[in-house]
C-alpha positions as CSV (number, residue, x, y, z in Angstrom):
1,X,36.3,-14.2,25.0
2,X,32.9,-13.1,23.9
3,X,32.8,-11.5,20.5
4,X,32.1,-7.8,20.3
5,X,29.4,-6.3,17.6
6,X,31.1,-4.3,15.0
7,X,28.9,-1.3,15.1
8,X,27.4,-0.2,11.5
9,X,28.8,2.3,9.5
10,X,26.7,6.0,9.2
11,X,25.0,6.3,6.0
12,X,26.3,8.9,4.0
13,X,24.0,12.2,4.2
14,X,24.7,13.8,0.8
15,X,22.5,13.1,-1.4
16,X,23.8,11.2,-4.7
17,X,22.1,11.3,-8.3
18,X,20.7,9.2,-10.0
19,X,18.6,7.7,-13.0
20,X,15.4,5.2,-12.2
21,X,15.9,2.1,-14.2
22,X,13.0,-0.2,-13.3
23,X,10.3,-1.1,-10.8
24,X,10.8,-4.0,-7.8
25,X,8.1,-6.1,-7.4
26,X,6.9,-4.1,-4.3
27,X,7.0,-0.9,-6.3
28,X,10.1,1.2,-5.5
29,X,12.5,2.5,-7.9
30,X,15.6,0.4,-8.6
31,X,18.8,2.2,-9.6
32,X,22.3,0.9,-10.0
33,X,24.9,3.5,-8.4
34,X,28.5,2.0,-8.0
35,X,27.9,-1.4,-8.9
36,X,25.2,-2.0,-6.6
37,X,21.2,-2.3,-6.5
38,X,19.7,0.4,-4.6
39,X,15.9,0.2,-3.8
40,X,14.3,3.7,-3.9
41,X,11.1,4.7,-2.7
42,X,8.4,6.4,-4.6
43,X,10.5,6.6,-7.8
44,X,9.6,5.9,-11.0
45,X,11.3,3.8,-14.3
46,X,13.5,7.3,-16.5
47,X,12.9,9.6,-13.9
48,X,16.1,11.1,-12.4
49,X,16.3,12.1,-8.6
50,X,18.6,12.9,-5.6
51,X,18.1,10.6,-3.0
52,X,19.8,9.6,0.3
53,X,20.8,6.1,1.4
54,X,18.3,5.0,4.5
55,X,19.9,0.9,4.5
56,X,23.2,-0.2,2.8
57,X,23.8,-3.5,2.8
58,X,26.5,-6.0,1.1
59,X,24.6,-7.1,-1.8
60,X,21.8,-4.3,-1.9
61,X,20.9,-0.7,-0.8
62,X,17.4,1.1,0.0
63,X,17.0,4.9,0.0
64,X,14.7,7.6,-0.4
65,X,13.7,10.8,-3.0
66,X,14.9,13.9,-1.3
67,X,14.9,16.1,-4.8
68,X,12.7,14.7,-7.9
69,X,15.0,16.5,-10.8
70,X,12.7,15.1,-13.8
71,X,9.0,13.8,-13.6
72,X,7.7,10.3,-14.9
73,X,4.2,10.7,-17.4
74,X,2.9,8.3,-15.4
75,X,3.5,9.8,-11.4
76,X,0.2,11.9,-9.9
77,X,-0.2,12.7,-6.6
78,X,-1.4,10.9,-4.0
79,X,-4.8,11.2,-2.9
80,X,-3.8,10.2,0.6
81,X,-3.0,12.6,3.4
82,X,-0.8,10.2,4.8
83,X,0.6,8.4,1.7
84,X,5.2,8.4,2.0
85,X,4.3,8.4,6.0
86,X,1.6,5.2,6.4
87,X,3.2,1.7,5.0
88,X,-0.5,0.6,4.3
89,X,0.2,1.6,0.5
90,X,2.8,1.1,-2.1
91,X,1.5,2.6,-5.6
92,X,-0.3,5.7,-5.1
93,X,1.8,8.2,-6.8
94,X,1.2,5.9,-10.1
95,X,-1.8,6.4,-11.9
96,X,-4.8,3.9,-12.1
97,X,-4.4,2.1,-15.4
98,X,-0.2,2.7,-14.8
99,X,-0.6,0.7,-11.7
100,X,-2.5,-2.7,-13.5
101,X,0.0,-2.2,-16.4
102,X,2.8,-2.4,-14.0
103,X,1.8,-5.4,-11.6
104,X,0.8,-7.3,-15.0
105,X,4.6,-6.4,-16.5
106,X,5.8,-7.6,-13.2
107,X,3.8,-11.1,-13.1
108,X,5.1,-12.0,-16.8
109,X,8.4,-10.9,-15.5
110,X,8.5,-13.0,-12.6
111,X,6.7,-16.2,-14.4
112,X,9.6,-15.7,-17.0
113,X,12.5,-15.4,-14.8
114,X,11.7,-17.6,-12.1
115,X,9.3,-20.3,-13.5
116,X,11.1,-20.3,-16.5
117,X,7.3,-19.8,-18.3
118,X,6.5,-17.5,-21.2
119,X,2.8,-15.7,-20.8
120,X,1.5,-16.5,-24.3
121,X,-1.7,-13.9,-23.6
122,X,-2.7,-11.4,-21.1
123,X,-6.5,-11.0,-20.5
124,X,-7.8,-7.4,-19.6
125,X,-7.6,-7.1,-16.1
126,X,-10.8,-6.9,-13.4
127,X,-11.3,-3.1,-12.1
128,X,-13.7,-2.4,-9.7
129,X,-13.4,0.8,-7.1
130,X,-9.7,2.4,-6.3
131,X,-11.1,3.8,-3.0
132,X,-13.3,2.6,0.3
133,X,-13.2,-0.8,-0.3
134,X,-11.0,-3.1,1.8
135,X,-13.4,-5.1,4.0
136,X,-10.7,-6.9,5.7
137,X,-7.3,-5.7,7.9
138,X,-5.8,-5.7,10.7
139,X,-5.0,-2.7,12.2
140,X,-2.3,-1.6,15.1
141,X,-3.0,0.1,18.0
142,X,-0.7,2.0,21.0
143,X,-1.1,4.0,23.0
144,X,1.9,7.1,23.5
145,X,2.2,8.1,26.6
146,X,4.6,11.5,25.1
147,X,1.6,12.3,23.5
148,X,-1.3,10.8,25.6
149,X,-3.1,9.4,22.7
150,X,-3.8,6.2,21.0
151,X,-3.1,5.5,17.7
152,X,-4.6,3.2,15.4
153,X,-3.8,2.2,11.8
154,X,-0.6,0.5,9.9
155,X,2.7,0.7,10.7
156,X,5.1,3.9,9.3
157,X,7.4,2.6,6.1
158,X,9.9,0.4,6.6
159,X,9.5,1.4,10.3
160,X,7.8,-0.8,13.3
161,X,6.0,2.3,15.1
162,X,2.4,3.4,14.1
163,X,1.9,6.0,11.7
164,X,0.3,8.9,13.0
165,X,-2.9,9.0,10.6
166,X,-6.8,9.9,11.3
167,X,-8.4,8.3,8.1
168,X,-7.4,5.9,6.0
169,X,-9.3,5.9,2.1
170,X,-8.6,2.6,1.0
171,X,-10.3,1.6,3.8
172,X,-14.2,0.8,3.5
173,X,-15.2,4.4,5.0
174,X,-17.6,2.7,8.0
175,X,-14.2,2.0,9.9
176,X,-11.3,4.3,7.6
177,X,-12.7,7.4,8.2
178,X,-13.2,6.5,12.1
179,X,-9.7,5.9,13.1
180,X,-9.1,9.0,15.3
181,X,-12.7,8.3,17.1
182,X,-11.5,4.5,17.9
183,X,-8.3,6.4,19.1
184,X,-10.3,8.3,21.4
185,X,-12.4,5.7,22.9
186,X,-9.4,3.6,23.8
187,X,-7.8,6.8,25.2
188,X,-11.3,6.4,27.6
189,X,-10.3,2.4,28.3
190,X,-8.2,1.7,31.8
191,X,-6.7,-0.7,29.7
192,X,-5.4,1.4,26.7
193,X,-2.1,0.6,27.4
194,X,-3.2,-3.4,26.8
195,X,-4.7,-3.4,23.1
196,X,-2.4,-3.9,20.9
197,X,-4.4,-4.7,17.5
198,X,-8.0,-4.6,16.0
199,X,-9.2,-7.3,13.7
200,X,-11.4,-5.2,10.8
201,X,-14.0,-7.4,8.9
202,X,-17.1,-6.0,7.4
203,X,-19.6,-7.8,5.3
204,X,-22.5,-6.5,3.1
205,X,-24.8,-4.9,5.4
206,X,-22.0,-5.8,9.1
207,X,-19.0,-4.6,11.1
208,X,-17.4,-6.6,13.3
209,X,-14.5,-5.4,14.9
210,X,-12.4,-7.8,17.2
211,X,-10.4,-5.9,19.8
212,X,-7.5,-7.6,21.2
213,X,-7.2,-7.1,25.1
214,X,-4.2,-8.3,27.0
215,X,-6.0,-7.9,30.1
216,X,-9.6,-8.1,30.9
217,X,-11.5,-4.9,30.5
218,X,-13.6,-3.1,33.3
219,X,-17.6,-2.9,33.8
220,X,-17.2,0.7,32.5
221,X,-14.7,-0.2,29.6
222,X,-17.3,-2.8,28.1
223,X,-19.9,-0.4,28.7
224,X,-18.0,2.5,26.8
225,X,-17.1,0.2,24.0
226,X,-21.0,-1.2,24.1
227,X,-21.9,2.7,23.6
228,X,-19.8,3.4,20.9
229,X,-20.8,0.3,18.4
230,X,-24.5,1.1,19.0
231,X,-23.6,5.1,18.1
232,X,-21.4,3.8,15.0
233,X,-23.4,0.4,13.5
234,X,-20.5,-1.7,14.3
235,X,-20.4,-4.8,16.7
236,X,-17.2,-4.4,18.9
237,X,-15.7,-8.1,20.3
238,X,-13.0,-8.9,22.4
239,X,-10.4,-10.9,21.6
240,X,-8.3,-12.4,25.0
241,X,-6.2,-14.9,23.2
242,X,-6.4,-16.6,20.0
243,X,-8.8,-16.2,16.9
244,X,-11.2,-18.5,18.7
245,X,-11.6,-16.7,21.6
246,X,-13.0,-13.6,19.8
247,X,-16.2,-13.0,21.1
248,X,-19.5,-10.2,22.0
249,X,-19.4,-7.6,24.7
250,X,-21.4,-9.3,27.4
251,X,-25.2,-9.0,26.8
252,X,-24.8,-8.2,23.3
253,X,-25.8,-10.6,20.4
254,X,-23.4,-12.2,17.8
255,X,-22.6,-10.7,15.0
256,X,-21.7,-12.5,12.1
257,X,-20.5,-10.8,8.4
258,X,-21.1,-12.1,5.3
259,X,-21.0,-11.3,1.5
260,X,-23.7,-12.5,-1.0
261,X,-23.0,-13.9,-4.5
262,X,-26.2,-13.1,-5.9
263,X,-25.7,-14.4,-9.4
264,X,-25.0,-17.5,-8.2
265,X,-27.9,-17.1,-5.0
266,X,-24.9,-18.1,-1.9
267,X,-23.9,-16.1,0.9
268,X,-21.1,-16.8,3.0
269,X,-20.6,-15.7,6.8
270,X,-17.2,-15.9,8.1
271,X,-16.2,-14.7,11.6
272,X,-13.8,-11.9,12.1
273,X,-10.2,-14.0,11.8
274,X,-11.2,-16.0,8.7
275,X,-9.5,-15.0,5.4
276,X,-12.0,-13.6,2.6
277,X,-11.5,-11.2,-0.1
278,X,-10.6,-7.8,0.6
279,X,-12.8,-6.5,-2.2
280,X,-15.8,-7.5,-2.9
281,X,-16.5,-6.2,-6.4
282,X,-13.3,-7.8,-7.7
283,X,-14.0,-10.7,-5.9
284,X,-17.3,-11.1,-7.6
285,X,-15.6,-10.4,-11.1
286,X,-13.2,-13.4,-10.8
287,X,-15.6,-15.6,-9.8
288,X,-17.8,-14.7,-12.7
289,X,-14.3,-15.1,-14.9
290,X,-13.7,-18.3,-13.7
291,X,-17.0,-19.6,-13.9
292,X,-17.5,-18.4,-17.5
293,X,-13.7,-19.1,-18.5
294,X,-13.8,-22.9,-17.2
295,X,-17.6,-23.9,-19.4
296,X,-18.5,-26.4,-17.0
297,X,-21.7,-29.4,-17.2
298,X,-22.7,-32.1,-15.1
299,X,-19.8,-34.3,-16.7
300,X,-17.0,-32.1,-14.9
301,X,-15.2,-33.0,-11.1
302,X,-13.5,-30.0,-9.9
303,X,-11.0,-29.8,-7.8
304,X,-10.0,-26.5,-5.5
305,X,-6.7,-26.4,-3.0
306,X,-6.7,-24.3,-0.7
307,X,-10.5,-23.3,-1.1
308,X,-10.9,-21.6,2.1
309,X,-14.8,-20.6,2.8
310,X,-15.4,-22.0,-0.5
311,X,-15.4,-18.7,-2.1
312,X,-14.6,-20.3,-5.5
313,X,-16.0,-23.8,-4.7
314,X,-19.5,-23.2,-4.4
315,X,-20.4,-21.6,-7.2
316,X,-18.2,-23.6,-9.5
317,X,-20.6,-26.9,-7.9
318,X,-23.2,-24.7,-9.4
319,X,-22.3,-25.8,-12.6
320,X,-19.8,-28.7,-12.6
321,X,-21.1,-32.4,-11.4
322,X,-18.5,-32.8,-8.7
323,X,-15.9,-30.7,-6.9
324,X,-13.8,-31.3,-4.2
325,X,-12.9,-28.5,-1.8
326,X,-9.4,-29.2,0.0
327,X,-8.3,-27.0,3.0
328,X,-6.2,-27.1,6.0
329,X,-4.2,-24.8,8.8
């Protein structure tokens, strides 16, 4: 006899009080209310709020701030439009400095609890821009048929569907503040319904944008997507199956992005799929750290795991006599 699915018990609607005790690692507010954890979003360590349950389970529960009955020193308001809706971003009603201070309480916390390691010191952390610098995403795409329109961006929180945003600020503004004009030229596509992603990477002076296509696109469709790259400085691809099949528009040259190291005179192109820092200024900051920290000669091998492009690995065989770059899928 098959076995029947015991259906899920409604969440309660009232909403129950309660006092923020600390942060989760992914930034949301963790109380303890009858005995068991509940994950909050958007609430800070002392503050108290009314929220209501969105997930119960055995062990855990996850909710959300409906009232916000006393306010944290440290909570400001988000800069985004979209912030609460878009999942993109975690720590935006937490100021600047608040937001380092955190993630660096949370890494001694972890190293402690889970490695069993005590953080003797704590070097002042890299800063570089809060806004318009992500050079690197992935972004969703689909189209609504309710709505006729296409969306594109990152999913809603702790939902699958699309948030419905026109600009995103974290982005590096050549594509975040051009989300509602992609939407609108895949609107134009016959195949709108068949793109279900965008691959974002932009280099120093490039944009490449790899546009996944689950069926080939029309004469006109290249033609409209040729158009809008040449009005927009960015260098649309297709992408048919895998990362290696991303490729130009017809008639239209090759685009590679890459990211200069000046200091150290290297520049590294990568294509569209390949994994690179998202921002470059930081970037630029650790490798300086790293090669300043570690006071290498001619005497030293090096070895880096996982080294990727070689983003650490060439400049450190700037200095050191040997090093050994070790990657693999």
């Amino acid at each position: 006899m098959a076995r029947t699915r015991s259906r899920r018990k409604p969440l309660p609607e009232t909403p129950v009080k309660t006092t923020i005790a600390s942060l989760a690692h992914d930034g949301r507010g963790v109380a303890h209310v009858d005995g068991k954890a509940v994950f909050i979003d958007e609430a800070l360590p002392g503050e108290e709020v009314e929220f209501i349950y969105t997930e119960i389970r055995k062990d855990y529960a996850e909710g959300r701030v409906v009232t916000l009955l006393s306010r944290s020193a440290i909570r400001v308001d988000a800069q985004c439009a979209h912030y609460g809706v878009c999942g993109g971003c975690s720590f935006q009603h937490v100021a600047s400095s608040e937001q380092i201070r955190i993630k660096q309480d949370l890494l001694v916390e972890q190293f402690k609890r889970i490695g069993k390691i005590d953080i003797p010191e704590i070097w002042q952390a890299l800063e570089g821009p809060h806004w318009g610098y992500r050079t690197k995403a992935r972004m969703g795409v689909k189209y609504v048929a309710k709505k006729d329109r296409v969306l594109v961006g990152f999913r809603e929180r702790r939902h699958q569907y699309l948030a419905e945003i026109d600009n995103c600020i974290v982005m590096h503004p050549t594509v975040g503040t051009q989300l509602l004009a992609l939407g609108e030229l895949i609107a134009g596509l016959s195949i709108k319904d068949k793109i279900p992603q965008i691959e974002v990477a932009i280099g120093d002076g490039q944009c490449v944008l790899a546009i996944r296509v689950l069926e080939p696109p029309t004469e006109e469709d290249e033609e409209r997507m040729r158009v809008f790259g040449h009005q927009h400085n960015m260098s649309l691809c297709l992408q048919v199956k895998g990362p290696d099949t991303i490729a130009p528009l017809p008639g239209e040259p090759e685009v590679i992005p890459a990211y200069a190291l000046p200091e150290h005179d290297i520049e590294f192109k990568f294509r569209p799929a390949m994994f690179t820092q998202v921002n470059y200024e930081i970037n630029r900051q650790m490798i300086n750290r790293v090669i300043e920290t570690l006071n290498l000669n001619e005497n030293d091998t090096v070895l880096d795991l996982f080294c990727g492009l070689g983003n650490f690995t060439l400049p450190i065989a700037r200095k050191a006599g040997h090093v050994v770059g070790i990657e693999g899928d």
